[in-house]
DRENBA-5507 format. One record per atom (N, C-alpha, C): x, y, z. Coordinates in steps of 0.1 Angstrom, whole numbers, plus 5000, padded with zeros to 4 digits. Example, Ala and Ser with C-alpha at 12.3 -4.5 7.8 and 13.67 -1.06 7.14 Angstrom:
REM residues 2
513249435078/512349555078/513249675078/512849785071/513749895071/512950005079/
END
This chain:
REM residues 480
896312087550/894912037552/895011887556/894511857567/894311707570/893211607562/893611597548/892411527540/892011397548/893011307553/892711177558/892011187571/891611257575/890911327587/889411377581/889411407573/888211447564/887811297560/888511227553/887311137547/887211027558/888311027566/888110947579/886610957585/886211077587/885411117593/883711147586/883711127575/883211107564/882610967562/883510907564/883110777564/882310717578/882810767584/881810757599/880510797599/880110897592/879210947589/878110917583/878710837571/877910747560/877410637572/878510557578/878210487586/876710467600/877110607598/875710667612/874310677603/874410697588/873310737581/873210617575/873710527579/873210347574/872510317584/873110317600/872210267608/871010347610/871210447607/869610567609/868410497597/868910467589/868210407578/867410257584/868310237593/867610127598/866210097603/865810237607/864510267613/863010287600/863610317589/862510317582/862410187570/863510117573/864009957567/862809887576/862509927589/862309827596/860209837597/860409987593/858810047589/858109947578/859009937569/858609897557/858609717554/859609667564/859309527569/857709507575/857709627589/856209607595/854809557592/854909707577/853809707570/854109637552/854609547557/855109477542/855309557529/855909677530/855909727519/856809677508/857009657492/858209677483/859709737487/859509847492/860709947493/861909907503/861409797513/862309777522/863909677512/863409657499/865009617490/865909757490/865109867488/865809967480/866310017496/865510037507/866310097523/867809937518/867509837519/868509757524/869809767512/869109757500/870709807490/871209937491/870910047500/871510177502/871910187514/871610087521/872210067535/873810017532/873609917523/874509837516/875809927507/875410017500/876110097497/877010197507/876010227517/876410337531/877810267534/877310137538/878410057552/879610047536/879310007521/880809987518/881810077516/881110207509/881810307511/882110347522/881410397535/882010407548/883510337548/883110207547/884210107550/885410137541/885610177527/886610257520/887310347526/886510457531/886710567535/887710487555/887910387555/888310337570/889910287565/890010287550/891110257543/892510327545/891410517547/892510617550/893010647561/893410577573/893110627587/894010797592/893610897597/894110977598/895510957606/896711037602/898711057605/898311097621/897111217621/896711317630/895511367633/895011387645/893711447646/893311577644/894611637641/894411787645/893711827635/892411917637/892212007622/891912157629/891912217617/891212367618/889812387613/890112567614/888712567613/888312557596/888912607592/889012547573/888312347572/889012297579/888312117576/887012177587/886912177597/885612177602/884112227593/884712357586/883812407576/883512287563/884512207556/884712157545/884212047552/883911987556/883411827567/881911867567/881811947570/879911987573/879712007564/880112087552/879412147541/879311967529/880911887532/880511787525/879311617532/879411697541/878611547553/877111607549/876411657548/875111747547/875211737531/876011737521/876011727509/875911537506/876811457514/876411347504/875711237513/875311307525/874011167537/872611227526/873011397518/871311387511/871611327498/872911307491/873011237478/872511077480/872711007488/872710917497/871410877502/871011007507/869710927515/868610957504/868411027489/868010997481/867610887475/868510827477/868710697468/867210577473/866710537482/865610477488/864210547480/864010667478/863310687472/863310727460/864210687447/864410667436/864510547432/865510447445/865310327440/863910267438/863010287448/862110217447/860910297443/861210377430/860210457418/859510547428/859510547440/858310657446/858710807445/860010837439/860010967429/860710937421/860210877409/861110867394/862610937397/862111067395/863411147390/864511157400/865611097401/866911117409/866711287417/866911387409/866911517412/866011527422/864711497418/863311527429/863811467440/864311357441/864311257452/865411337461/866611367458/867411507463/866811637466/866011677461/865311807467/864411757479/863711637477/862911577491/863411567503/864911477497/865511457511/866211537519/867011647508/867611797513/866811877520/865511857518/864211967522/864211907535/864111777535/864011697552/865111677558/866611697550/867811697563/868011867569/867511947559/868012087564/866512147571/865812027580/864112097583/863712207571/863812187563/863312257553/861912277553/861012157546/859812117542/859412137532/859812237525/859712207507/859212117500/858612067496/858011927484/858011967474/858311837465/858211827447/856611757450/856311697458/855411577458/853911657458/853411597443/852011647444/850511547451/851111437454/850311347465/851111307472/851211337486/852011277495/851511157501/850311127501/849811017509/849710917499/850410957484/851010827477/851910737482/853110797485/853810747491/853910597503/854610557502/854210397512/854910517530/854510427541/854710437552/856210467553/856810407551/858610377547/858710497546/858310527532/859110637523/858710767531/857510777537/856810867541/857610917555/858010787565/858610797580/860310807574/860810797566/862210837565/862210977561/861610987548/861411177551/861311247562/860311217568/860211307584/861311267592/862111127593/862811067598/863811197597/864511247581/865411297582/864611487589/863811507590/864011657600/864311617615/864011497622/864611477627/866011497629/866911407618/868211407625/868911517621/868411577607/869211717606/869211837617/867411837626/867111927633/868111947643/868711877649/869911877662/871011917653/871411837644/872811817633/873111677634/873911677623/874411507617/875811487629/876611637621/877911647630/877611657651/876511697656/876111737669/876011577671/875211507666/874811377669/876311287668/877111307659/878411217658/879011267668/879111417670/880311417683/879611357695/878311347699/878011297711/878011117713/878211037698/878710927703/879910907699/880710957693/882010927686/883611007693/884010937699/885410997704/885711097700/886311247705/887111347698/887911417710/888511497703/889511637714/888811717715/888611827724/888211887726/888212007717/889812047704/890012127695/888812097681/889111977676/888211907665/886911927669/886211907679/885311897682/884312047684/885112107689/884512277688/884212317675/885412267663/885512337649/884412297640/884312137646/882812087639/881412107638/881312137655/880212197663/879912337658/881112437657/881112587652/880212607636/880512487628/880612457615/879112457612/877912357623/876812307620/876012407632/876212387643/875012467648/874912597648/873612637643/873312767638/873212857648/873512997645/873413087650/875013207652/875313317654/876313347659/877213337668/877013257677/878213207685/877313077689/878112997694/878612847700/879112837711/878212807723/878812787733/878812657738/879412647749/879312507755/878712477771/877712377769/876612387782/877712337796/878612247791/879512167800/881112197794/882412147802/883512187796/883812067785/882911957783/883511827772/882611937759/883211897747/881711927739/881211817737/882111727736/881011587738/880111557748/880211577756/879011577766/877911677770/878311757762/877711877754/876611857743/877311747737/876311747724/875511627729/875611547740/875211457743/874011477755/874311617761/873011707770/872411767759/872711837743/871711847737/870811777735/871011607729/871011567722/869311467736/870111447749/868811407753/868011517761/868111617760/866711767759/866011717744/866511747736/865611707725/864611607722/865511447726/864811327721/864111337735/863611417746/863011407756/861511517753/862111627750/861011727741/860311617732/861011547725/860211517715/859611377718/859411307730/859011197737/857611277740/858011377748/856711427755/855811527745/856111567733/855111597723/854711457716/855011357713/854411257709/853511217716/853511167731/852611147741/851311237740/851511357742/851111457742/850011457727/850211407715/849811397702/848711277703/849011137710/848911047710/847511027721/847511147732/846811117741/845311217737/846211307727/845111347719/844111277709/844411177706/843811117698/844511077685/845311127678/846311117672/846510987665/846310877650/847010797655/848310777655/848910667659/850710647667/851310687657/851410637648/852310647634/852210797631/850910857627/851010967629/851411077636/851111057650/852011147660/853511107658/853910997656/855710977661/855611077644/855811047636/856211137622/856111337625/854811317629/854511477633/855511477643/855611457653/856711437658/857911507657/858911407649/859811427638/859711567635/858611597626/858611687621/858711847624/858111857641/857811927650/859111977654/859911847664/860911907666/862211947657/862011857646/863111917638/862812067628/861512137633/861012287627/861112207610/860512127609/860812067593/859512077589/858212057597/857012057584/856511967574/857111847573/857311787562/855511697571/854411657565/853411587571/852711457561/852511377567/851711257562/850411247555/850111367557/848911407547/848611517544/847911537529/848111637519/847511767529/846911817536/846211897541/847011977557/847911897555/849111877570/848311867582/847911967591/848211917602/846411967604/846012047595/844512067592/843811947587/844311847583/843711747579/843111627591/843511677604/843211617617/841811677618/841411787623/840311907620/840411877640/842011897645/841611897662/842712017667/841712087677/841912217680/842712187686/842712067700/844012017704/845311997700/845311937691/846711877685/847312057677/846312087668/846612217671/847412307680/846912327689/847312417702/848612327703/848712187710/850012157713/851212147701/851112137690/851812177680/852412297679/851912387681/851812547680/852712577693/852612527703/853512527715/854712527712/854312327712/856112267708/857112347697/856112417684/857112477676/858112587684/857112687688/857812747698/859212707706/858712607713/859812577726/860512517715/860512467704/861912427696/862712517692/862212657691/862712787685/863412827698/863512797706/864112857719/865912837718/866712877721/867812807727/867812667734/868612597729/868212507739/869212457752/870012577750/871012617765/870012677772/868812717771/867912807781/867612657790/867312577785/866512417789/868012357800/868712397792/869712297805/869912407817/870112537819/869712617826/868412597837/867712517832/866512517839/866512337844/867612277839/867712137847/868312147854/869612227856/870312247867/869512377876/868712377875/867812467885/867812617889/868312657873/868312807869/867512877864/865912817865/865212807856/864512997858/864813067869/864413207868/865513307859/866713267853/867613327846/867413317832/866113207826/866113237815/865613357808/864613367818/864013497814/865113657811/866513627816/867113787816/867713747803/867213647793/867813607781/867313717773/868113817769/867913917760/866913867743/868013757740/867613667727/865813647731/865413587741/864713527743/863313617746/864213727747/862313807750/862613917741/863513927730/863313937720/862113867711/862413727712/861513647705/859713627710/860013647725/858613647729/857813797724/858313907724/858114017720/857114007707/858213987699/858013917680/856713847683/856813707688/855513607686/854513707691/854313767702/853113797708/852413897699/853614017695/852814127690/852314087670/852913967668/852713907655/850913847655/850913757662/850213697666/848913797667/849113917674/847714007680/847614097665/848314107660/848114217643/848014097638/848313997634/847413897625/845913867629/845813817640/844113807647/843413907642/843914027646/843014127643/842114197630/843714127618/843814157609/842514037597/842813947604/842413817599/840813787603/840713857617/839213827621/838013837611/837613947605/836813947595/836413837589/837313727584/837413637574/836913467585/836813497600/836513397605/835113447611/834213317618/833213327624/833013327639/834713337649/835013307657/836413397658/836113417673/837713527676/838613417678/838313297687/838813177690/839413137682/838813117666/839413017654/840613137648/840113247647/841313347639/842413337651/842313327665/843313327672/844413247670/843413117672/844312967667/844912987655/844213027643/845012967630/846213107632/846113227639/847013307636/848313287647/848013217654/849113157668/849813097661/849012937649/849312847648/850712917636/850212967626/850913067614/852113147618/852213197626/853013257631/854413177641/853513077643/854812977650/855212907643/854512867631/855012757616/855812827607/855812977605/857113037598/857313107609/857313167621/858913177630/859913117631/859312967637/860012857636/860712807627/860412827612/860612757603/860112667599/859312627609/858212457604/858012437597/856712517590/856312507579/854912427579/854512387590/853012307586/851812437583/850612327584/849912447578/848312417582/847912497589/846212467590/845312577587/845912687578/845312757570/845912797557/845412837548/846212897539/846213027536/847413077546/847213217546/847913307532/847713247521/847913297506/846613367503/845513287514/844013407513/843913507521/845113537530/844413637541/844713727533/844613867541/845013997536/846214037536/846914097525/847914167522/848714177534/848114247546/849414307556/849814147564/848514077562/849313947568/850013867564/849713847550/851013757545/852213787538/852213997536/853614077544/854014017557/853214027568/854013977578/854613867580/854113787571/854413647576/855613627568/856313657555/857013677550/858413767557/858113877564/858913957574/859213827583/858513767585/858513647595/859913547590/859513497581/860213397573/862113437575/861913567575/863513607575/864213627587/863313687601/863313687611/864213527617/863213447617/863313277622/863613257634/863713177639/864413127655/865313197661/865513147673/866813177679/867813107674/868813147683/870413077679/870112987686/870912857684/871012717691/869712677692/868812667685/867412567684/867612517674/866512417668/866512377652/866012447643/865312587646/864812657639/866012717630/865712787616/866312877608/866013037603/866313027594/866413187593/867513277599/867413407596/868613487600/869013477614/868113467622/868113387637/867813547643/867113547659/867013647662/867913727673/869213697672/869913767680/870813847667/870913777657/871513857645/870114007644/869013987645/868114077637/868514227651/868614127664/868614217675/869614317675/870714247670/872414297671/872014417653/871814427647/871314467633/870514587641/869614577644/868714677653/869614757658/870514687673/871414787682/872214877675/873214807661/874114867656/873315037650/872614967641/871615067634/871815147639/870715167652/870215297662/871515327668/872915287670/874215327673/874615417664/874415407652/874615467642/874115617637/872315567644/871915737643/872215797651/872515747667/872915837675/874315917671/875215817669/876715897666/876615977655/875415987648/875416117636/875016237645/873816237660/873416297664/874516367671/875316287676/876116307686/877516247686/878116367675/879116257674/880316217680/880416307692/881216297704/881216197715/879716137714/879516077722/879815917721/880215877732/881015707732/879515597736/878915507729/877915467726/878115327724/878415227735/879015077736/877715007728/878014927719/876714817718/876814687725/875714647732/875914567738/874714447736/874814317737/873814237737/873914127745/872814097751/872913967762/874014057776/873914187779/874514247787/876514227788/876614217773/877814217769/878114307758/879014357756/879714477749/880214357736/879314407724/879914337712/881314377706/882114247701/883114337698/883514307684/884114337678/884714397662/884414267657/884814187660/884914047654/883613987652/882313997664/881513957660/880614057651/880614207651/880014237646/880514257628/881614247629/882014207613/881814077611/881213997620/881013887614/879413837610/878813937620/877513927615/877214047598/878314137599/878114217582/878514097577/879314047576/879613917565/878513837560/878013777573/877113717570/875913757567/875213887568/874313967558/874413987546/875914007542/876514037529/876313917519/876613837526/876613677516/875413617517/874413647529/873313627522/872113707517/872413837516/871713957501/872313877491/873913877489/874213807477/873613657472/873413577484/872513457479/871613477472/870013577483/869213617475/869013637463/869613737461/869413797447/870413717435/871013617439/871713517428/870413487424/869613397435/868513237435/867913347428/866913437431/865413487426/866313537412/867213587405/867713577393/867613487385/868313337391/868313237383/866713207383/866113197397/864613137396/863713207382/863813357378/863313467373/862913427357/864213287352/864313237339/863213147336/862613087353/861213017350/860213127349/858913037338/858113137344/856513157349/857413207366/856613227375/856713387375/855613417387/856013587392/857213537399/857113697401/858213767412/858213737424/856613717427/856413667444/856613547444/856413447435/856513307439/857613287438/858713347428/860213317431/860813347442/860313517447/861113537458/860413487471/859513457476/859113317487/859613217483/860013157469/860813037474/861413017474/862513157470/863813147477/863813167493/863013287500/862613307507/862713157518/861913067519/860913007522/862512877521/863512857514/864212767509/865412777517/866312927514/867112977525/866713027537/865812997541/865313007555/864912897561/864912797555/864612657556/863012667564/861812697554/860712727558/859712637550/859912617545/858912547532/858112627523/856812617526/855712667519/856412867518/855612897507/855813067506/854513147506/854713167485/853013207485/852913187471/851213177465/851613177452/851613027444/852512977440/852412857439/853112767449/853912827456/854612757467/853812777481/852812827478/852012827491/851612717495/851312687507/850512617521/849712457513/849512517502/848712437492/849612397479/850412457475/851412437467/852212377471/853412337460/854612257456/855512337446/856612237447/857512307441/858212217427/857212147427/857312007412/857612107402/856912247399/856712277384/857912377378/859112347389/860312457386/861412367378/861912447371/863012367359/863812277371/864712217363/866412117367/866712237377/866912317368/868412407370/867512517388/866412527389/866212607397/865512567407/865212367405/865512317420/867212247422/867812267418/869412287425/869612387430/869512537423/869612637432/868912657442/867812627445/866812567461/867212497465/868212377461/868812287470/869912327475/870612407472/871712487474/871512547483/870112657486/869512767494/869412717501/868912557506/868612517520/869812437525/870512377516/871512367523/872512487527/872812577525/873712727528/872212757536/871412747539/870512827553/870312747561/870312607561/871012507572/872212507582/873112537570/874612557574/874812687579/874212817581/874512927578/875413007568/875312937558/875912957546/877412937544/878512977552/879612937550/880412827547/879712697554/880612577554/880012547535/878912547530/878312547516/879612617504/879712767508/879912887506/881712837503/882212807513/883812747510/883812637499/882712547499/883212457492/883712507476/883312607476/883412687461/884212777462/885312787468/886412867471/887812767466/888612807460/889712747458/891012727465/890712827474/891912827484/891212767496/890612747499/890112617510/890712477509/890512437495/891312357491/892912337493/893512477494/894412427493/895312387504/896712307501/897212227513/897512277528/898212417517/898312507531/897812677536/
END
């Protein structure tokens, strides 16, 4: 194991999560708030440990895929021990723990809250939270390899480690210039939804945070009411968009800058997903209409619901804990579904649910017929052994997740529904569920011990569970 290669790189890390800190240091200068000591002594902490961590310089660059896993799972574990610290130092969540569940909920686009008044909160405290769905939305590790020197070996392993979905490809032959074509699609998406927010009427501070929030499928909002608290049909509608187009691949997008833009469409994944939204969307409306005075308004809030747990976002301009039964079944069906591969969205992702589907119906055929040779195929490719035992793996360990969390959760006491949405809602990196964790709800009133197991669930549904998942293995550890 290349340890000095690990904390080398670790240290660089902290490093990148000092200057990012810089942006809500400089919020809290603007509007004169208190808290800009507590950004500046954690900044202070970042740069000395980083700088420890520069003590070890790596023999060799080489790692595998064992350090790539162990690097992400510990980089995503201590930028949220870390980036904690700003909002405990400066009392705006007493409790150390809470302030870890905040910021974990906003590095893994979660949206989850302890916070029973958000608009307590100072500007600072308020723009670093949404700050972090931002930088988690891309990745911590995606963002370091596009400014930080690597090989082309390390560099795959780290990439493989953080962005979600079943395979990892590469837009260009660098990955670094790979993560660096992600990296300005995104901050370009999310230029032109701010605009877009801003010309709505929006104001600025506002929109840049929603923002944040939007592209990184995080949800996390500036006021208690989220994005209902505007009461504009517009901002609406364009929110409801952008969630979407964040749910996309975002290899579909560079496809379409280099002027491929009619091949996205033969993207299997992708009209998968259009499929899902559309026919979601018309059985909620329908279902939902009753309860509105307008086909228009049930359209919107069921467009808007449907793209905030597909996506994973999580905002909210209804609270659909009042619709009917089959809807907020579906929206839960929803929750586990999630994005595509390679967006910032989460959940099981929709080319796993697709590939799950093909296998299945492979399965009844060869009972029917059991002579017959029956290739599965997805994206007009023949899956093979490797991936598809690697998507059972990853089913397997997260049923096992499940049913760990909603056991331990089980010891509080809530129902059944509000534990299992918020595990639901946590490992899917969704936020809100139903119940008490609904649209209107928080997650303040759960023991110690069962928001760490939620903090756990969004970090392993961030990660796709494995880089988390090793760290608790023994033999990962070991040298050789």
């Amino acid at each position: 194991m290349n340890v000095r290669y690990m904390i080398n790189m670790l240290g660089k890390l902290l490093f990148i999560e000092a200057l990012l800190m810089l942006a809500p240091f400089l919020v809290a200068i603007i509007y004169g708030e208190n808290n800009v000591i507590s950004f500046g002594v954690t900044m202070g902490i970042l740069l000395m440990i980083g700088g420890i961590c520069f003590l070890f310089p790596p023999k060799s660059s080489t790692i595998r895929a064992r350090e790539g896993l162990l690097i992400a799972g510990l980089a995503w574990i201590l930028m949220s021990l870390f980036g904690a610290l700003p909002l405990w130092l400066s009392g705006e969540i007493p409790h150390y723990l809470d302030a870890v569940f905040e910021v974990v909920s906003g590095f893994t686009t979660t949206g989850s809250s302890i916070l029973t008044d958000v608009e307590a909160l100072s500007r600072a405290g308020l723009f670093w939270r949404s700050f972090t769905h931002f930088i988690g939305g891309m990745g911590v590790l995606v963002f370091a390899l596009a400014i930080l020197p690597a090989t082309g070996t390390q560099s795959m392993h780290l990439m493989r480690a953080e962005v979600p979905g079943p395979t990892v490809g590469k837009l260009v032959a660098k990955i670094r210039l790979t993560a660096r074509l992600l990296y300005v699609i995104y901050v370009v998406m999310t230029l032109i939804l701010f605009l877009l927010l801003v010309f709505g009427g929006m104001p600025v501070y506002d929109a840049l945070v929603n923002s944040f929030a939007t592209a990184g499928t995080g949800g996390f909002s500036v006021r208690a009411a989220s994005i209902a608290a505007y009461q504009s049909p517009y901002a609406e509608v364009v929110i409801t968009v952008f969630m979407l187009l964040f749910s996309i691949n975002f290899n579909l997008y560079y496809l379409i800058l280099i002027g491929k833009a009619g091949s996205i469409f033969k993207n299997e994944e992708l009209r998968w997903f259009i499929a899902i939204v559309v026919s979601s969307i018309a059985a909620i409306t329908v279902n939902v209409y009753p309860l509105y005075k307008s086909f228009g308004h049930a359209l919107r809030d069921s467009a808007f619901q449907v793209a905030t747990v597909l996506s994973t976002t999580g905002f909210a301009t209804a609270d659909y804990d009042l619709w009917p039964n089959f809807s907020r079944t579906l929206l839960v069906v929803l929750m586990f579904v999630g994005a595509c591969s390679g967006s910032t969205g989460g959940g099981i992702k929709i080319a796993r649910i697709a590939v799950i589907f093909k296998t299945g119906f492979n399965q009844v055929r060869k009972q029917l017929f059991p002579r017959a040779v029956v290739p599965v195929k997805f994206e007009g490719k023949l899956l093979g052994d490797q991936m598809q035992s690697g998507i059972t793996a990853y089913m397997f360990a997260y049923i096992a997740v499940v049913i760990f969390s909603v056991l331990i959760l089980s010891l509080d006491a809530f129902s059944l529904t509000t534990n299992f949405t918020a595990v639901a809602a946590c490992l899917n990196n969704i936020g809100p569920g139903l119940e008490v964790v609904g649209p209107t709800g928080n997650y303040a009133a759960f023991s110690p011990l069962s928001k760490i197991v939620l903090i756990f669930d969004m970090l392993a549904g961030r990660l796709e569970l494995f880089p988390i998942l090793v760290l608790f293995a023994p033999m990962a550890w070991k040298k050789n």
